[in-house]
C-alpha positions as CSV (number, residue, x, y, z in Angstrom):
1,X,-36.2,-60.7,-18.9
2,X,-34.6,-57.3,-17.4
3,X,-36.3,-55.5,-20.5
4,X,-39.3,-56.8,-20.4
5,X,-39.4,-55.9,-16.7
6,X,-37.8,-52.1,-17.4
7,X,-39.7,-51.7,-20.6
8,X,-43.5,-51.2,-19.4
9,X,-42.5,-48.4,-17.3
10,X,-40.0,-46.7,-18.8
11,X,-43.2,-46.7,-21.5
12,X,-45.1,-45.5,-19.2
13,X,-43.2,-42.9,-18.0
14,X,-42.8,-41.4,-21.6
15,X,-46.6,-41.0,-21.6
16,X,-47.2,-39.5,-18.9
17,X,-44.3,-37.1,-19.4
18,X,-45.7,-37.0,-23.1
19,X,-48.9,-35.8,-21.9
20,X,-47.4,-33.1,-19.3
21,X,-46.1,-31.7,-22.4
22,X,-48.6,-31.3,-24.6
23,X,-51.0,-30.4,-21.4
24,X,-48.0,-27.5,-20.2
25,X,-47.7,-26.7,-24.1
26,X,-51.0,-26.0,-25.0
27,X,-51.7,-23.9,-21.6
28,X,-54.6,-26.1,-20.4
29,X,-52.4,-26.9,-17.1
30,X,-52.1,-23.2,-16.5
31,X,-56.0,-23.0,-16.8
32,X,-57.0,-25.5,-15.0
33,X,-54.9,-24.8,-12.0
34,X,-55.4,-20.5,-12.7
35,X,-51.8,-19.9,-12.5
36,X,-49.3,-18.1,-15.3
37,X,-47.8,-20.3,-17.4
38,X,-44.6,-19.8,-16.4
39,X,-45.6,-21.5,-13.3
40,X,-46.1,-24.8,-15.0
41,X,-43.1,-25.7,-16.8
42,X,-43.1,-28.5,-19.3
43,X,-40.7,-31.4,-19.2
44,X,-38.6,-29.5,-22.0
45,X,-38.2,-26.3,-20.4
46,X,-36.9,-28.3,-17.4
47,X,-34.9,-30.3,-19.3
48,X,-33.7,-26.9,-20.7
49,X,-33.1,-25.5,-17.3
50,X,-31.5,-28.7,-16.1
51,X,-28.7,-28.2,-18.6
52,X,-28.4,-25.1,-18.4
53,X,-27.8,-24.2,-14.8
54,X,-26.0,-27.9,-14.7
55,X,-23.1,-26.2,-12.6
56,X,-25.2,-24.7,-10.1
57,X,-27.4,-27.4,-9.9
58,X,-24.9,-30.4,-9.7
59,X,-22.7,-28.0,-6.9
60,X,-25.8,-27.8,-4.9
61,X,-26.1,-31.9,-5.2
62,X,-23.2,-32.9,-4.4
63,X,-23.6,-31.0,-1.3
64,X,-26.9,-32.8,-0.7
65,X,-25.4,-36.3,-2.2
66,X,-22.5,-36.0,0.8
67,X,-25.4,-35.5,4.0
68,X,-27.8,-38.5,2.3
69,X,-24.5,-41.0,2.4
70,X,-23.3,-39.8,5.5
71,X,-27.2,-39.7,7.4
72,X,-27.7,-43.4,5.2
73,X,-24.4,-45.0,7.0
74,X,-25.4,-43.2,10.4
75,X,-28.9,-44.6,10.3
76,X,-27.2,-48.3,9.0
77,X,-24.9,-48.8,11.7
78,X,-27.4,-47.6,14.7
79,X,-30.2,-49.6,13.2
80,X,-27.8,-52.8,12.9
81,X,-26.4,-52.0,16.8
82,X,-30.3,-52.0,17.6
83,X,-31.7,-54.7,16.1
84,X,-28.8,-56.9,17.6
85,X,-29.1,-55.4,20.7
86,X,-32.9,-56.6,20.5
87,X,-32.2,-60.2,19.2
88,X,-29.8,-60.4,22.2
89,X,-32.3,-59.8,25.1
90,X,-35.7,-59.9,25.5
91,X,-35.9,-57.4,28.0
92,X,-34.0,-55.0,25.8
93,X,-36.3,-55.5,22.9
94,X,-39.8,-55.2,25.2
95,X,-38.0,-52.0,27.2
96,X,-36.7,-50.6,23.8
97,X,-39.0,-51.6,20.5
98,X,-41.9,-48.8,21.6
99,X,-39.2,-46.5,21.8
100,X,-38.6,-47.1,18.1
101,X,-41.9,-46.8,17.0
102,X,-42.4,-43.6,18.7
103,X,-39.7,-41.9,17.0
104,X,-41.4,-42.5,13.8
105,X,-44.8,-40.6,15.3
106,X,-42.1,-37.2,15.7
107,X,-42.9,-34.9,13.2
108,X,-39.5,-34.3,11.0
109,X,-40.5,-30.9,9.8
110,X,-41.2,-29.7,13.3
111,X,-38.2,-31.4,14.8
112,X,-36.1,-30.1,11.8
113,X,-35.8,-26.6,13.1
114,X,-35.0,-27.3,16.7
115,X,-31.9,-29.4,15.7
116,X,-30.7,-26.4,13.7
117,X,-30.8,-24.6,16.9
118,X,-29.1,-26.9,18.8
119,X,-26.3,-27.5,15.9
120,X,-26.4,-24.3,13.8
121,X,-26.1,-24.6,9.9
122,X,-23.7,-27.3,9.7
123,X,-24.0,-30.9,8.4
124,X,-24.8,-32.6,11.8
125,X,-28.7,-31.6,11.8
126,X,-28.8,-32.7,8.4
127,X,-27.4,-36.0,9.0
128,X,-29.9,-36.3,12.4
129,X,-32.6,-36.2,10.3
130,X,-31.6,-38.4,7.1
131,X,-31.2,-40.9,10.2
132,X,-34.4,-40.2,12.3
133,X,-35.7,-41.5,9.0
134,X,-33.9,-44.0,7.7
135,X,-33.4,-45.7,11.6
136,X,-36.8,-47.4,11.4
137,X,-37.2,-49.7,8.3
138,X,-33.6,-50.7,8.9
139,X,-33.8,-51.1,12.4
140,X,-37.7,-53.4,12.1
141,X,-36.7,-55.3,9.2
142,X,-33.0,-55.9,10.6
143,X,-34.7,-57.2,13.9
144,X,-37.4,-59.3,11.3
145,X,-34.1,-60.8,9.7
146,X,-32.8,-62.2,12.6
147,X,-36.2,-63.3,14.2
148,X,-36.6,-65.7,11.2
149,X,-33.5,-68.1,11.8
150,X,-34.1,-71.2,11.7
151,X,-34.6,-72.4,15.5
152,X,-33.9,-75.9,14.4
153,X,-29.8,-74.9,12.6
154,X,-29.3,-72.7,15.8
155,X,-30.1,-75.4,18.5
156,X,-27.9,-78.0,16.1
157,X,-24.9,-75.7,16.1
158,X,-25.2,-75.5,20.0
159,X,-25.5,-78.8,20.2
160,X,-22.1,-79.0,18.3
161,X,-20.2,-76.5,21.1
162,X,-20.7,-74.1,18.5
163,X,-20.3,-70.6,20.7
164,X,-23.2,-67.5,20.7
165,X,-21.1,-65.6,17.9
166,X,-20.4,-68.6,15.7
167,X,-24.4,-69.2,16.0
168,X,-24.9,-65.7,15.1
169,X,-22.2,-65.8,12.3
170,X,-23.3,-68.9,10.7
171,X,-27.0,-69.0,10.7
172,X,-28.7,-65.9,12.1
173,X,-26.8,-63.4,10.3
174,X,-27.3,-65.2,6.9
175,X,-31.2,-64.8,7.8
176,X,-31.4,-61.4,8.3
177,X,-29.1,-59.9,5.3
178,X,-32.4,-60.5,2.9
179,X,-34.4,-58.2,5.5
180,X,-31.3,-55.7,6.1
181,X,-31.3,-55.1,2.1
182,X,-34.9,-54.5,2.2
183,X,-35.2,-52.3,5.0
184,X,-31.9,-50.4,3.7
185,X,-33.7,-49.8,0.1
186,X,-36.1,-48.2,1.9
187,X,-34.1,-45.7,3.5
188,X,-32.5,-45.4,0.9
189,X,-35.2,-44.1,-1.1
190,X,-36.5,-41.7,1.6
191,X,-33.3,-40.4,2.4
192,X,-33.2,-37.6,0.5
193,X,-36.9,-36.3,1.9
194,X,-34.6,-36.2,5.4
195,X,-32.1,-34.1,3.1
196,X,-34.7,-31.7,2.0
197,X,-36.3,-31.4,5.4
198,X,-32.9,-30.3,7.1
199,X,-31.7,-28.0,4.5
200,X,-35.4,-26.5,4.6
201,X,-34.7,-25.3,7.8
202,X,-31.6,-24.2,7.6
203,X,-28.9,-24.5,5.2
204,X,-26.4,-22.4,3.5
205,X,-26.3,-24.9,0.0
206,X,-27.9,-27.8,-1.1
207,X,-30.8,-28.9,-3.3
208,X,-33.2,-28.2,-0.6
209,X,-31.9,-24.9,0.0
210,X,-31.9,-24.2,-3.6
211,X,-35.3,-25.2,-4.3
212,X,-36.2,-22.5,-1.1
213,X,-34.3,-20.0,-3.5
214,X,-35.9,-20.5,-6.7
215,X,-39.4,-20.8,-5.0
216,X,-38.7,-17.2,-3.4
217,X,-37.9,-16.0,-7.0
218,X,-41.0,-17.8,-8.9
219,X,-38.6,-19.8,-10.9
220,X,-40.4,-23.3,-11.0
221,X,-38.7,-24.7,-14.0
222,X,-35.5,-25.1,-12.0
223,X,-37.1,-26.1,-8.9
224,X,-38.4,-28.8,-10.9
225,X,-34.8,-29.9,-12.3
226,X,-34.0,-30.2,-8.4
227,X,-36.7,-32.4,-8.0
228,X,-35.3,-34.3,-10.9
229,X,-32.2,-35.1,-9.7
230,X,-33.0,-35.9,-5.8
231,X,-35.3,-38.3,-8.0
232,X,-31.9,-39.9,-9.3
233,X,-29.7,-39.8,-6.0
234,X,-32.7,-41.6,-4.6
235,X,-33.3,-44.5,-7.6
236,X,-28.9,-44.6,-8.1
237,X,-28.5,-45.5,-4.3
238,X,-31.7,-47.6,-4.6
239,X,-30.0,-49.5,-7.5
240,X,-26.7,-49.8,-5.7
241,X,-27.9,-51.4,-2.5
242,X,-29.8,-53.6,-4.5
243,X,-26.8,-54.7,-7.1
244,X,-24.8,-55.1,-3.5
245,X,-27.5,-57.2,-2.3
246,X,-27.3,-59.6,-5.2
247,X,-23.0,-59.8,-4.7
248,X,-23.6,-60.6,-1.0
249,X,-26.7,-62.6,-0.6
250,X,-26.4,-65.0,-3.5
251,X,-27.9,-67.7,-2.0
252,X,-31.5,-65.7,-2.6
């Protein structure tokens, strides 16, 4: 069953990159878009590349790897706090849900810049970002979650003396973890465009920054290779909150 799910894209995948090969190889790429061929790497040149600036590279991600984690838990933990805070009160959610779906109408690359100013070059405008994006699928699906309890468990349980937090332990919380995987996914998956974003506007390492490097010096082969492996932080956490999901929520 898991390869016959894996298998058609994986296929897929070696097409496509089969066909950026042969197109890259063969110059037709270069001609069609009128740039030097050197500006159009194929997949074995970045490959190449990817192997063998591996130390500069990887140093650069692990960098990047550290603020994604770090921005991912932020945004988990405020998100969680949020959506609680909603389910709690109904004044709380009316006063405070358009709140949250303004800050997803704030342009990242234009706030991006102004947190560096206020924080310098350091990690913390990094991590403000990674969370400005990540906040909102946790945070609607989180809220989604708990919505979806069943009304007629809860009322039983109060009915029983059970007390608010038992409710909440026993049935609404076991509602919403399906919807708090799925909105963490998510983030987790655009997570590292937050990572890019902050180191864009200022950073003194990082993939971001070295992709602003290697664009300044033409070399597109190993901006490519970055590409690559923010690709694979983003799919690996992806994969891990998923494999989590399946310990936790085995009832599913």
């Amino acid at each position: 069953m898991k390869a016959r799910a894996w298998l058609p894209p994986f296929l897929l995948l070696l097409a496509l990159l089969g066909l950026w090969q042969l197109a890259a190889e063969s110059g037709f790429m270069a001609d069609t878009l009128g740039l030097e061929s050197f500006l159009v790497p194929a997949p074995s040149e970045i490959a190449e590349v990817l192997w063998q600036d591996r130390g500069l590279i990887l140093e650069n991600a692990r960098t990047t790897l550290v603020e994604i984690v770090a921005g991912f838990i932020l945004a988990l933990v405020c998100g969680l706090l949020v959506a609680f805070a909603f389910r709690s009160s109904e004044l709380i959610r009316r006063a405070g849900y358009p709140l949250v779906v303004a800050s997803q109408t704030i342009p990242v690359i234009v706030v991006a810049p102004i947190l560096v100013v206020w924080f310098g070059y350091g990690i913390w405008p990094k991590l403000l970002i990674i969370a400005l994006i990540c906040f909102f699928p946790i945070t609607v699906n989180a809220l989604d979650g708990l919505r979806s309890a069943d009304r007629e468990a809860m009322l039983m349980m109060r009915s029983l003396d059970a007390s608010g937090l038992q409710v909440f332990r026993r049935v609404e919380l076991p509602s919403a973890l399906p919807g708090i995987f799925t909105g963490a996914r998510i983030a987790a998956a655009v997570a590292v465009i937050g990572a890019v974003f902050g180191e864009w506007a200022g950073a003194e390492k990082g993939l971001g920054y070295l992709m602003l490097q290697d664009n300044a010096q033409l070399m597109t082969d190993r901006m490519f290779a970055s590409v690559v492996v923010l690709s694979l932080i983003a799919i690996l956490l992806y994969v891990l909150i998923g494999l989590l999901e399946r310990v936790i929520v085995r009832w599913r």
